[in-house]
N, C-alpha and C positions, 0 to 999 in steps of 0.2 A: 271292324272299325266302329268305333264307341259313334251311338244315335246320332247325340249333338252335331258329330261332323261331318255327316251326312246333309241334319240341316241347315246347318249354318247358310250356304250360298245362297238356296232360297229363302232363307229369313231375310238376308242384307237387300236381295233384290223385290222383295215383297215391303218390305220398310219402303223403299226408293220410291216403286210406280205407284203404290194402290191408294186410290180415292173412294169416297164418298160409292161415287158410278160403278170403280173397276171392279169395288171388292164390296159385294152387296152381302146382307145380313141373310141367314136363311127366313126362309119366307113364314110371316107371322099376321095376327089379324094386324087391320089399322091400328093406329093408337088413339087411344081415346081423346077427344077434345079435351084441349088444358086452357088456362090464360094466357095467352099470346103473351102481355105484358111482362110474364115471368117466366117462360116458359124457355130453357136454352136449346139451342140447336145443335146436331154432328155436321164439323163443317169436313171433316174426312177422316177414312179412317185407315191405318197401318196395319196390315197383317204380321204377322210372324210365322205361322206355321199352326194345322190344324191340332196339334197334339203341344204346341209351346202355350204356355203359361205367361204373363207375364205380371211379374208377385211385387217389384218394386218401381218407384219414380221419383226422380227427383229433380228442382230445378236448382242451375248454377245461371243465375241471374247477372252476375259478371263476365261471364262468357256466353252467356245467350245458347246455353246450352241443356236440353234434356236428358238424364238420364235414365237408362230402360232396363232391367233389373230382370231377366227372364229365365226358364226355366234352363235354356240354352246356354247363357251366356249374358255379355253386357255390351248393351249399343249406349255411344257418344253422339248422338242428334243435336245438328246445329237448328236450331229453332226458327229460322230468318227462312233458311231453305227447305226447312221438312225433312234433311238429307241426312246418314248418318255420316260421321269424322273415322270412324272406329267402332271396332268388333271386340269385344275381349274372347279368349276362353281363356283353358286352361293355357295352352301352345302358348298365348300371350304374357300369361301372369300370374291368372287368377287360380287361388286355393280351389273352385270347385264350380261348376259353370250353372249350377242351379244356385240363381241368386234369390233371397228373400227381403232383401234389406240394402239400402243403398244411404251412406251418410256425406254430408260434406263438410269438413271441421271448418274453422275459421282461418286457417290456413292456403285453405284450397285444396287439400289432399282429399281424394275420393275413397269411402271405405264403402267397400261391399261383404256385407254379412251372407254367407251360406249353408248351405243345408249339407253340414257334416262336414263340412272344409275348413272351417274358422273363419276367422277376418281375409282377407287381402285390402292393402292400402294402396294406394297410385296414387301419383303424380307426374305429369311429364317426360312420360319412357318409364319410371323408376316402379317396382312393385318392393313391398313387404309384406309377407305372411305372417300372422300370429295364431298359434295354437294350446292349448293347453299347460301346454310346457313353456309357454311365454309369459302366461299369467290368466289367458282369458279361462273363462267361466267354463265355458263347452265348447264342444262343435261345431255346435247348434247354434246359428244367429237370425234374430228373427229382426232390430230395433234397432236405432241409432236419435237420440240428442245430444243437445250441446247446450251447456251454460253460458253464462257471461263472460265468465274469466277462460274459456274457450273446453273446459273439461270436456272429456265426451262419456256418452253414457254408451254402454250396448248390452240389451237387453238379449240372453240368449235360455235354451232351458233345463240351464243351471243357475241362474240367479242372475245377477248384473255387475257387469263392471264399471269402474271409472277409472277413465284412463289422464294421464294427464300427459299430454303433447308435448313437453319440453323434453321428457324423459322418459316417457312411452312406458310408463309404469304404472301397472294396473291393479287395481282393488277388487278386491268382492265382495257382495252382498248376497245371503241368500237366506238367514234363517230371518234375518229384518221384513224380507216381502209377505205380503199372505199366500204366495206362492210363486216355488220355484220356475213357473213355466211362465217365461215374460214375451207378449207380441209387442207391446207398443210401450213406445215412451215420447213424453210432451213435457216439456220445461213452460213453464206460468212466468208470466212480467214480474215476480217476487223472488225469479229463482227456483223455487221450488220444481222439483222434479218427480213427474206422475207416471206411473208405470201399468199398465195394462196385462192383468195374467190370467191363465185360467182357472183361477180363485177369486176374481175380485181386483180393487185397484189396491196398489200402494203408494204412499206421497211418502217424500222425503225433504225436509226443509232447510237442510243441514246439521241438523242436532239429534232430532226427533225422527219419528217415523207412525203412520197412521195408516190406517189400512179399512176398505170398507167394501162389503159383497151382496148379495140378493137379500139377507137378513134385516140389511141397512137401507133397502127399497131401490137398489138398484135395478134393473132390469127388470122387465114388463110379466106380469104374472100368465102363468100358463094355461090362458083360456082356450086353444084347441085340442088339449088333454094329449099333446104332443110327448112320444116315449121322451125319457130323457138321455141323454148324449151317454155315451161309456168312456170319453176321450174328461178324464177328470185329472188329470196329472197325476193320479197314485199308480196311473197301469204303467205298460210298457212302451217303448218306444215306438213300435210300433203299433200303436192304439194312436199316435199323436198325426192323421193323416190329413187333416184338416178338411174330411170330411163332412157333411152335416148328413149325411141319410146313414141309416140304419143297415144292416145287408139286404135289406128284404127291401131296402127304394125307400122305405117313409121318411119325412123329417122328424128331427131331434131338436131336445132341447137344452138348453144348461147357460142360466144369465149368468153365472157365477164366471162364467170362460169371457175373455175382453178381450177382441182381434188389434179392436185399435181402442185409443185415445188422445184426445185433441185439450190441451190448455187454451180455452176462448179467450177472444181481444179483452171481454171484457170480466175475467176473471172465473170464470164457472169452468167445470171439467165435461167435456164429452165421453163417454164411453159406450162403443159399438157391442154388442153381444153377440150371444149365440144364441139366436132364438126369444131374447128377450126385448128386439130394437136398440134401438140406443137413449141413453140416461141422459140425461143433463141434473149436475150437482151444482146446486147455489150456492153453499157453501153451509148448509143448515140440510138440506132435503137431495132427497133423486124425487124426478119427474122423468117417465118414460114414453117413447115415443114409439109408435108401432106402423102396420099395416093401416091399420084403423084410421089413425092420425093424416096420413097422406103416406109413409113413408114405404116405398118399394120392395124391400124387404124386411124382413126381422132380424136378418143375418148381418151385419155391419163391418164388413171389413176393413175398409179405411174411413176416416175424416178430414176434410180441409174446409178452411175457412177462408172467402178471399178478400179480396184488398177493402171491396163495400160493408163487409163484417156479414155476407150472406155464407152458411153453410151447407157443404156439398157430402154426399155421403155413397159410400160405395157399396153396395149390398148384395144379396143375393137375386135380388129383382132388377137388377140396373142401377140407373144413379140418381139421386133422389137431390133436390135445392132446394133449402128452404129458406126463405126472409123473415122468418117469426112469423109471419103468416100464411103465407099462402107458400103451398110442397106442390112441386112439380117434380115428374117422371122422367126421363130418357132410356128408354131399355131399346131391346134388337127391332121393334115398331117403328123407331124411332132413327136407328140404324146402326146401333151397335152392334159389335160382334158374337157379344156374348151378355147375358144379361149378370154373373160372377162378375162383380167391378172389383181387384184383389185392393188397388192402389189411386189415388188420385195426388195429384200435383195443379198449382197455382203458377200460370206461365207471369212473366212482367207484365206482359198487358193485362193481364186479368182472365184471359180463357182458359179454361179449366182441361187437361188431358186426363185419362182415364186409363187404365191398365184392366185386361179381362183375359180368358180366355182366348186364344188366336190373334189378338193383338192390341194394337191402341187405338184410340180413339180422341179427338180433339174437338172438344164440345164451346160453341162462342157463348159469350154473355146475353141473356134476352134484352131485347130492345127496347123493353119498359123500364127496367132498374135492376 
């Protein structure tokens, strides 16, 4: 019997009971004093399973509903209750039950990106697969945006598509990026669509295409004399494990690799790295942010921004808020489950959930601002 179905039940029923109390973090020092004023709190956290991942999140704000994106499979959490609706796997629908990427068009159709499965789309009972042979890019799906005029983007690592929803007919892009191997994609208030690879970013404005990597002052320079990563998108597939240590335990490094990227409220580009923090691009410069900085990790795997214009960052250290001034921490001290944050999501109200190792986490707004 295939892993996944073995844990599924305990995943379903470890979502349901575990809190804050039932399901404690392994044991670590205190956490160091921060500013109360900013500093956010785990108000409880969701197991999955010791060996489940959970790689995607998403919210559907009109249904008041979470989506959980896990190495297993995909949970439907109504947000009101904590509780999940639905389980997917394969048995269900889905292409491939290690999700890494979760979309939602402007339709309401849910697309989950997989690791070697392709697309599956859902709606209400209904699935549709797409594969290679339907148009998409690869197997491989790591990314999901969406434009104005409702296009979707899905960043997988063979290049990118654009799909367009009336006619489910899809484009590609691959010699335009500065590389084929795409994590993230963010759509800017202009339209413009920014793309996250292990090269560097790419923008796309409609016409044009621009591209810019650690040459361009991207990512933070390698003051621990940290080996550099082998995972450069010229090797093999299996070099792409999303690793950061070495065989031998040490970390790695390589700014050039962008897990995510985030289009800000107010026009600048975020981009997470590997090893090099994360960037902020003005629209002239990169300015990188590190350890040093306040920032948790070096490692940057997701970014949100939420409704106050404060952003949250998911790293290899925990999950790191920052308000332009003052960085506050949340790792396993704190009561996460895992200090790898893969994914972060922005609930309606404003509380922030976190995706890690072993499960989720639901972290409140601090009570200063």
């Amino acid at each position: 019997m295939h892993l996944s179905r073995l844990l599924l039940p305990a995943l379903l029923t470890a979502f349901v009971g575990s809190s804050v109390a039932q399901n404690k973090a392994p044991a670590a020092p205190a956490a160091p004093a921060a500013n109360s004023a900013t500093q956010p709190n785990v108000i409880e956290t969701f197991g999955v399973g010791d060996h489940v991942y959970v790689r995607a999140l998403a919210m559907e704000s009109k249904t008041n509903t979470l989506w959980v994106g896990t190495s297993t499979g995909v949970h439907e959490i109504d947000l009101g209750s904590s509780k999940p609706r639905n389980t997917f796997t394969r048995d269900s629908g889905l292409a491939n039950e290690y999700v890494f990427a979760v979309g939602i068009d402007k339709e309401g159709y849910k697309w989950f990106g997989t690791n070697a499965g392709g697309v599956s789309r859902y709606k209400d009972g209904k699935w549709k697969t797409f594969f290679p042979m339907h148009g998409l890019a690869d197997y491989w799906v790591y990314s999901f945006g969406s434009q104005k005029n409702g296009d979707l983007w899905i960043g997988t690592w063979a290049g990118v598509n654009v799909v367009d929803l009336k006619t489910l007919k899809m484009r590609t892009y691959v010699k335009e990026l500065i590389n084929e191997w795409v994590y993230g994609i963010s759509v800017d208030n202009q339209d413009r669509v920014w793309f996250g690879t292990e090269g560097g970013v790419s923008m796309y404005d409609g016409k044009t295409w621009k591209s810019w990597n650690h040459k361009d002052g991207m990512g933070a320079k390698n003051d621990k004399k940290l080996m550099t990563s082998p995972n450069t998108g010229l090797g093999t597939r299996s070099r792409h494990d999303l690793g950061f240590r070495s065989e031998d335990g040490a970390a790695t490094y390589n700014p050039n690799y962008v897990f995510s990227i985030l289009a800000a409220q107010d026009q600048q580009i975020w981009a997470g790295t590997w090893g090099g923090g994360v960037a902020r691009y003005d629209g002239k410069k990169w300015n990188n942010y590190t350890v040093k900085d306040g920032l948790a990790g070096d490692i940057v795997y997701s970014i949100v921004q939420d409704g106050r214009g404060v952003f949250w960052f998911g790293t290899n250290g925990g999950v790191s808020r920052f308000d332009g001034k003052n960085w506050n921490t949340v790792d396993v001290r704190n009561g996460l489950l895992d200090n790898n944050v893969y994914a972060l999501a922005v609930a309606p109200n404003g509380d922030i959930w976190a995706g890690t190792r072993r499960g989720v986490a639901h972290l409140g707004q601090p009570k200063g601002k």
